[in-house]
N, C-alpha and C positions, 0 to 999 in steps of 0.2 A: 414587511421585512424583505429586503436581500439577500440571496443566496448564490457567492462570484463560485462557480463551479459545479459543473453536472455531471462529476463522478457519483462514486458511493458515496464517499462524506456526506457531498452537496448534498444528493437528493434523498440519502437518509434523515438530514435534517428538514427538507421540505417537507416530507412524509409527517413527520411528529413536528411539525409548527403550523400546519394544516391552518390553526387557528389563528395566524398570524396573516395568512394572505401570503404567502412569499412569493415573490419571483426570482427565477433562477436565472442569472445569464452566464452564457457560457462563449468561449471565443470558435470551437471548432463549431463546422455548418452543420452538423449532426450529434446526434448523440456519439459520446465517448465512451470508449472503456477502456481504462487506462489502467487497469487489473489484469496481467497478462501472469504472475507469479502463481500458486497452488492459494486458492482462496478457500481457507476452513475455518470455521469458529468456534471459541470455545465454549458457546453457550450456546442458547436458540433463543437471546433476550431480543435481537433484531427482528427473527422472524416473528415475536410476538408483538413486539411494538408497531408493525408495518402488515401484520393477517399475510404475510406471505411463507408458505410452508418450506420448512428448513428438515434435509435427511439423516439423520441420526447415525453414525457409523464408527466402526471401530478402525484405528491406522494404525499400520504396525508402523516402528520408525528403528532405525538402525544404523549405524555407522561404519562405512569400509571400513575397517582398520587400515593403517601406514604404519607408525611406530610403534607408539606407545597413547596412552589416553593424554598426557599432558603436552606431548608432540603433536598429536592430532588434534586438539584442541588449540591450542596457536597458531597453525597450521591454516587450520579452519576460518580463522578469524583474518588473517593475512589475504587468504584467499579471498575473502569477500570484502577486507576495508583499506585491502593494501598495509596494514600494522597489526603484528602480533596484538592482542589484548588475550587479559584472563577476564574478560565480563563476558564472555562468551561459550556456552556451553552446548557438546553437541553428545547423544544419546552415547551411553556405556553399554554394550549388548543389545538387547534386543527389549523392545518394549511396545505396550499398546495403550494408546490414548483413545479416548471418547471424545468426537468431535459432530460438527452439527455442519452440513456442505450444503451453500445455497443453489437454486434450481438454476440451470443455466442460462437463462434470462432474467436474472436476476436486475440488471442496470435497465431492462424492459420494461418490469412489472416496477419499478421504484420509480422510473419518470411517467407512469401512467397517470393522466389528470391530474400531474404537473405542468405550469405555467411554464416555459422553459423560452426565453431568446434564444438564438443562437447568433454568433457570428458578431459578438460583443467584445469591441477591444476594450479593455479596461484603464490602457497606456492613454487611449486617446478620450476617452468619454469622464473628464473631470472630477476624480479619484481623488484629486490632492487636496480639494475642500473637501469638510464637514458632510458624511452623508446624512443627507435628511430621514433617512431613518434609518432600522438597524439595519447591520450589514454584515452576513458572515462569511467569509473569506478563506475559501480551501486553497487559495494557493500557494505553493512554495514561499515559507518565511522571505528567503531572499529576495525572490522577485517582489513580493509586496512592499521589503522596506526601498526595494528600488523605485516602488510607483511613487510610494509616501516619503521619496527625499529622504529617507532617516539616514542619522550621521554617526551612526553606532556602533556601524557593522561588522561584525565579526569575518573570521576565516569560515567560511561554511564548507565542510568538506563529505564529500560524496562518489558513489561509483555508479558510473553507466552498467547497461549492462543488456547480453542477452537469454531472451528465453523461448526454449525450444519447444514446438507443440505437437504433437501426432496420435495420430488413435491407435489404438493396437485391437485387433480383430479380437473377439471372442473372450472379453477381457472386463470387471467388472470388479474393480480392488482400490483398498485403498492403503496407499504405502509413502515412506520417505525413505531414502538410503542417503545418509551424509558422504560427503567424500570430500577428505581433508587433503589429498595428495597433490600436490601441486603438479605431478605431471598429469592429471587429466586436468582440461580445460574447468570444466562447471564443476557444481558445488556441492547442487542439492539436487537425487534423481525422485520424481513421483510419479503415483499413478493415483489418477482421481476420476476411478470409475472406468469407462475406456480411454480414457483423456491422460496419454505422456505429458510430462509438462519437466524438463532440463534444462534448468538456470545456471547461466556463463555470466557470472560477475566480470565485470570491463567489459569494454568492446575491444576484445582481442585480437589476436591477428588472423582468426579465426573471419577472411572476407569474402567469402562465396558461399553460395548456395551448396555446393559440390561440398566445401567442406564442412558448412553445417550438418548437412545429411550424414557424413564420417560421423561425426562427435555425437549425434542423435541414435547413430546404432551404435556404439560401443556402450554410450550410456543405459542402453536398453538392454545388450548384453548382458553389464551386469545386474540386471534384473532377470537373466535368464529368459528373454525375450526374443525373437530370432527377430531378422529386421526383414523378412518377408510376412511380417504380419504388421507393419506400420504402414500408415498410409493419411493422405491429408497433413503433410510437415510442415507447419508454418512459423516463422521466422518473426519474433516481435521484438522492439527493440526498446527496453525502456531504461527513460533518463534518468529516476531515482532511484535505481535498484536496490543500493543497502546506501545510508546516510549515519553518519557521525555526529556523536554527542558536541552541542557548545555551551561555553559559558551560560551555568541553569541562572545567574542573575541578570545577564545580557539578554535571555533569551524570553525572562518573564519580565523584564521592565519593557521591551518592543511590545509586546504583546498588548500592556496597562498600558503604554502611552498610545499604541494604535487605537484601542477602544475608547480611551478617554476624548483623544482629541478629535479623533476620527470616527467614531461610532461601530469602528471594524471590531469583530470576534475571529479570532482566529480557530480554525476546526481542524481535527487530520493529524495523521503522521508527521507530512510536509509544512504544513502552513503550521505547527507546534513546534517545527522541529526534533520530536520526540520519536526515536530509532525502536522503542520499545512498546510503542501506544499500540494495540491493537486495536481491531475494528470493535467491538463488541464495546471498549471503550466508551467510544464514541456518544452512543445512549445517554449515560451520563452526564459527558460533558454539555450534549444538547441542552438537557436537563438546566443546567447550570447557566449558558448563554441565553434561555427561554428566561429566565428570573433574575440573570443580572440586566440583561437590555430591556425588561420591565421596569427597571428603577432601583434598582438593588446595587448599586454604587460602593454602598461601605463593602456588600461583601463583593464584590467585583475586587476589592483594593486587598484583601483580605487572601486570595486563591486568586492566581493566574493557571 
């Protein structure tokens, strides 16, 4: 088996196909981590499936208020997709989740003795035939139907976007505070462990350093933070920050005709196109792609 992608996806599924032989190719020269958001789970089904230990914690989560909850809820959802929706909910007071926070080498210990290329374009190394064996494909739906010619394509709509990172001295918590207000820049403030982490849906006009560092201590402010206990501010820029629902029959007939004709599985958020799919997800659908690319055809046709 193949595996186009050495993120999480990829090499969670390298991990549990072990028995398939995979190789993974990836197009960057290095290992990637292309998980620069708050990464928590709601289960510890990864860490058991891969023997790699997951921290058990409680996150409080909260919401600045603005107006009102149904103003800040649309609010909210503007802020991060560019359009009002109501399928988007953000916490009513004050509340605490159980969550499970992988170890910070987590994209370390996952490609350890894994086979992994790097520096594998996919445009150029003959994709558009038949792969001779299976093949599963974390990349963005769109680019794929761009490898694979498809003539079906939808409007795929998406937001860039930034996220802000810094440690804060003496610090060891875990939190979210929504902020639906359209006069701050970001979104969503965390702390994960010592670890700020202040996500700026767009790439806004927000283009220096100088003023990154602004938006990093206010957001830290209101975590009652002073900004003479941050340090190590780092600036990441990622291309699929929050993505948009498309046509779910468009979006599962690419899918059956990539696998069908092409031997490709699609894995992931991105390469599903599914804005809602979490990681912990993922288990599953391995599950499912291990037994349909064995020969399980009818149910392949059956669940995309």
């Amino acid at each position: 088996m193949k595996i186009i992608g050495a993120g999480i996806a990829g090499l969670l599924a390298a991990n549990m196909l072990r028995h398939r032989n995979p190789t993974v190719i990836e197009k960057q020269p290095s290992l990637p981590n292309n998980h620069s958001a708050v990464l928590r789970f709601r289960s510890h089904v990864i860490g058991d499936v891969t023997g790699i230990e997951f921290k058990k914690v409680n996150v409080i989560k909260a919401t600045l208020e603005w107006k009102n909850p149904v103003a800040d809820a649309l609010a909210y959802a503007e802020k991060n997709t560019g359009t009002m929706l109501s399928n988007r909910s953000i916490p009513q007071g004050v509340s605490t989740v159980e969550r499970y926070i992988a170890p910070p080498n987590l994209i370390e210990q996952l490609a350890d003795g894994i086979d992994i290329n790097y520096g594998y374009k996919i445009e150029a190394d003959g994709y558009i035939d038949r792969c001779e064996v299976a093949t599963i494909s974390t990349m963005p739906m769109p680019v794929l139907m761009d490898v694979l010619h498809y003539t079906n394509t939808p409007i795929f709509r998406s937001i860039s976007g930034i996220n802000l990172h810094a440690k804060v001295a003496q610090c060891d918590a875990y939190v979210s505070l929504y902020v639906p207000n359209p006069d701050y820049p970001f979104s969503r403030i965390s702390l994960m462990g010592n670890d700020l982490v202040v996500e700026v849906p767009f790439v806004s006009d927000l283009n220096d350093e100088i003023t990154y560092s602004e938006a990093i201590y206010v957001a830290a402010s209101l975590l009652g933070i002073e900004k003479e206990r941050l340090s190590n501010i780092e600036i990441i820029v990622q291309q699929y920050a929050k993505i948009q629902e498309i046509d779910e029959g468009i979006r599962k007939s690419f899918m059956h005709w990539a696998s069908d004709k092409f031997n490709i599985y699609s894995l992931g958020r991105y390469a599903c196109w599914r804005p809602g799919l979490l990681l912990d997800d993922l288990v599953q659908d391995i599950r499912l792609i291990d037994r349909w690319s064995s020969g399980g055809g009818y149910a392949r046709k059956l669940r995309s």
